[in-house]
C-alpha positions in Angstrom: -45.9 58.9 -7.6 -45.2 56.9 -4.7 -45.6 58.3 -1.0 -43.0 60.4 0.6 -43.6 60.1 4.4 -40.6 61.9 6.0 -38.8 64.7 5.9 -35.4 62.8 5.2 -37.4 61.0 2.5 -38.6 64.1 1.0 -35.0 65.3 0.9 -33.3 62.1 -0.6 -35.7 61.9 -3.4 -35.2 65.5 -4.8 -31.7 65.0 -4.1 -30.9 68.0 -2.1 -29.3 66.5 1.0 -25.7 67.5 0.1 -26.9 70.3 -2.4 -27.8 72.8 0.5 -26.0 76.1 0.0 -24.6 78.1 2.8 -27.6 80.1 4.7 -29.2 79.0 1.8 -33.5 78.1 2.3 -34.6 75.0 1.0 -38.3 75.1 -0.4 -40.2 73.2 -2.8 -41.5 74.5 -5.6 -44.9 73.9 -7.8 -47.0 75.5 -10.2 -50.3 76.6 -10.3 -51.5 77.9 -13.8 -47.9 78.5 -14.9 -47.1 81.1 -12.2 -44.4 79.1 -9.9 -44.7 79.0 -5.6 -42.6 77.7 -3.6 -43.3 76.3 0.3 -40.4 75.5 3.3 -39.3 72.1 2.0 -39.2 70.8 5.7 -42.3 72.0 6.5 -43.7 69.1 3.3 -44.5 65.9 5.3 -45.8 63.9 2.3 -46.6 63.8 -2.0 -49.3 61.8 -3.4 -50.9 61.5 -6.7 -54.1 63.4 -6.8 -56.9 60.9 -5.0 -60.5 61.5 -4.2 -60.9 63.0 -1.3 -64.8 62.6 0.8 -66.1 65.7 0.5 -67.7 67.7 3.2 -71.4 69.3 3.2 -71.5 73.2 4.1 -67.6 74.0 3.8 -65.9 76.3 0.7 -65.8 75.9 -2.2 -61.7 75.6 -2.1 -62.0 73.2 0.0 -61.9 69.6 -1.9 -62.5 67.3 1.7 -60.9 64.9 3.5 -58.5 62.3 3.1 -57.6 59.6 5.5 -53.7 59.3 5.8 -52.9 56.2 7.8 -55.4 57.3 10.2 -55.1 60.7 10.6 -58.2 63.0 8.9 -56.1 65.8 6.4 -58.5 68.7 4.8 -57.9 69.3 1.3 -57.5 72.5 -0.2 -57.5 73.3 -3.8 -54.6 76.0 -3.9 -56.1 77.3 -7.2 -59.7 78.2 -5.9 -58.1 79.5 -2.5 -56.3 81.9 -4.9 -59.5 82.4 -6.3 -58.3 81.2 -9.9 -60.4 79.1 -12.4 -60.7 75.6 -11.6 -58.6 73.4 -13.8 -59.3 69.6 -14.0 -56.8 67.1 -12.2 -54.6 65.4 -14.6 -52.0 62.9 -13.8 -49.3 65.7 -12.6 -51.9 67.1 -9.9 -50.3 66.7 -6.6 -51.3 66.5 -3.1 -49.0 68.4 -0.9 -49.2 67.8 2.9 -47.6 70.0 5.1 -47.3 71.0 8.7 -49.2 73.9 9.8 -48.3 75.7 12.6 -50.8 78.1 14.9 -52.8 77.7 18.0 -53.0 74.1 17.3 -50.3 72.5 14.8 -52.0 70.5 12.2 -51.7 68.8 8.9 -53.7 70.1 5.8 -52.8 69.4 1.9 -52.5 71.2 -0.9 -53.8 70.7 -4.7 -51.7 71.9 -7.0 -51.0 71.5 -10.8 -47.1 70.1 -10.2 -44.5 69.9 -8.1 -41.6 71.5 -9.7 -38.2 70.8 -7.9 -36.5 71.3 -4.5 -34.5 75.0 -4.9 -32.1 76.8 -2.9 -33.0 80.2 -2.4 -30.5 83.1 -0.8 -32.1 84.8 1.8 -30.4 87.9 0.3 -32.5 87.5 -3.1 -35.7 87.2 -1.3 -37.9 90.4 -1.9 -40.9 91.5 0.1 -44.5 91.3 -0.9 -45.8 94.1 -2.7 -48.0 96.4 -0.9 -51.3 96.1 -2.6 -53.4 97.8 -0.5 -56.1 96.9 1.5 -57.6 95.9 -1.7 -55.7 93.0 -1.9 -54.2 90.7 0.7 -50.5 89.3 0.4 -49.8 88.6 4.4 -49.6 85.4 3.1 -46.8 86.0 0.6 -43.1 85.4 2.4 -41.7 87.1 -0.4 -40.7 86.8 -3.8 -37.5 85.5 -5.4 -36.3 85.2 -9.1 -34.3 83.4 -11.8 -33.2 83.3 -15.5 -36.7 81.6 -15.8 -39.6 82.4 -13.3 -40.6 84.3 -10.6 -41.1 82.7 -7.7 -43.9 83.3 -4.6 -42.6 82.0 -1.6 -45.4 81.3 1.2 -46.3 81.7 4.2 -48.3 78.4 4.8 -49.1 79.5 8.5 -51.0 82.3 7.5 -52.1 80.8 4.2 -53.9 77.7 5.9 -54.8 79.6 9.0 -57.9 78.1 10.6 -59.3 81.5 9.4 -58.1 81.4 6.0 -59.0 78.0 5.1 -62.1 77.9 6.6 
């Protein structure tokens, strides 16, 4: 997969430019263990074939290491261990998402995950909240939830998923 380095990039090549619907949200979607997320398609600054990444004594488990992106450091998380699911050996469809995090300082961290589906439309209107789970479970991170003829589909919160706190 070659590299995608900006935004209107991103948007050319899943051919969504024109596509956008009235107040319709554009995110990308990707799987993870055949459940289907989706993240704020302008909020993805790059896709890359899975790479190795330097790892990094004393951090988490989920996360994989660093990569060096034209000169800038980017931690790498494995989505599927941050989600706390079993770990699933990369294969020629693992992606590396990078995307823009916002909080007290803005920064750019990737994502591992199985695929990358397709860029979707989604109506603000169809867009459910997270289910309250209790303090058992934590779903802050979930933007809400959206469905079609063929999958649900988690939309995130990357802010408060790759919080310096969350991530580690």
């Amino acid at each position: 997969m070659s590299e995608i380095t900006t935004e209107n990039e991103i948007l050319d090549i899943l051919d969504v430019v024109d596509s956008v619907d009235d107040g319709a949200q554009q995110y990308l979607t990707f799987e993870l263990a055949d459940e289907h997320y989706g993240v704020e398609i302008l909020r993805v600054q790059e896709i890359k074939g899975w790479d190795n990444v330097t790892p990094i004594p004393n951090t988490p488990a989920h996360v994989c290491g660093v990569l060096n992106l034209r000169g800038v450091i980017v931690p790498i998380v494995d989505l599927r261990l941050l989600f706390q699911m079993p770990f699933n050996p990369y294969t020629k469809t693992t992606v590396v998402v990078v995307l823009k995090v916002e909080g007290i300082t803005d920064r750019v961290v990737g994502i591992v995950v199985d695929a990358v589906s397709e860029a979707q439309n989604v109506d603000p209107q169809m867009i459910s909240t997270a289910p309250d789970l209790g303090t058992v479970v934590d779903t802050s991170f979930i933007k809400g939830i959206t469905s079609n003829d063929e999958y649900m589909l988690m939309l995130l919160d990357i802010d408060k998923l790759l919080s310096v706190e969350q991530v580690g």
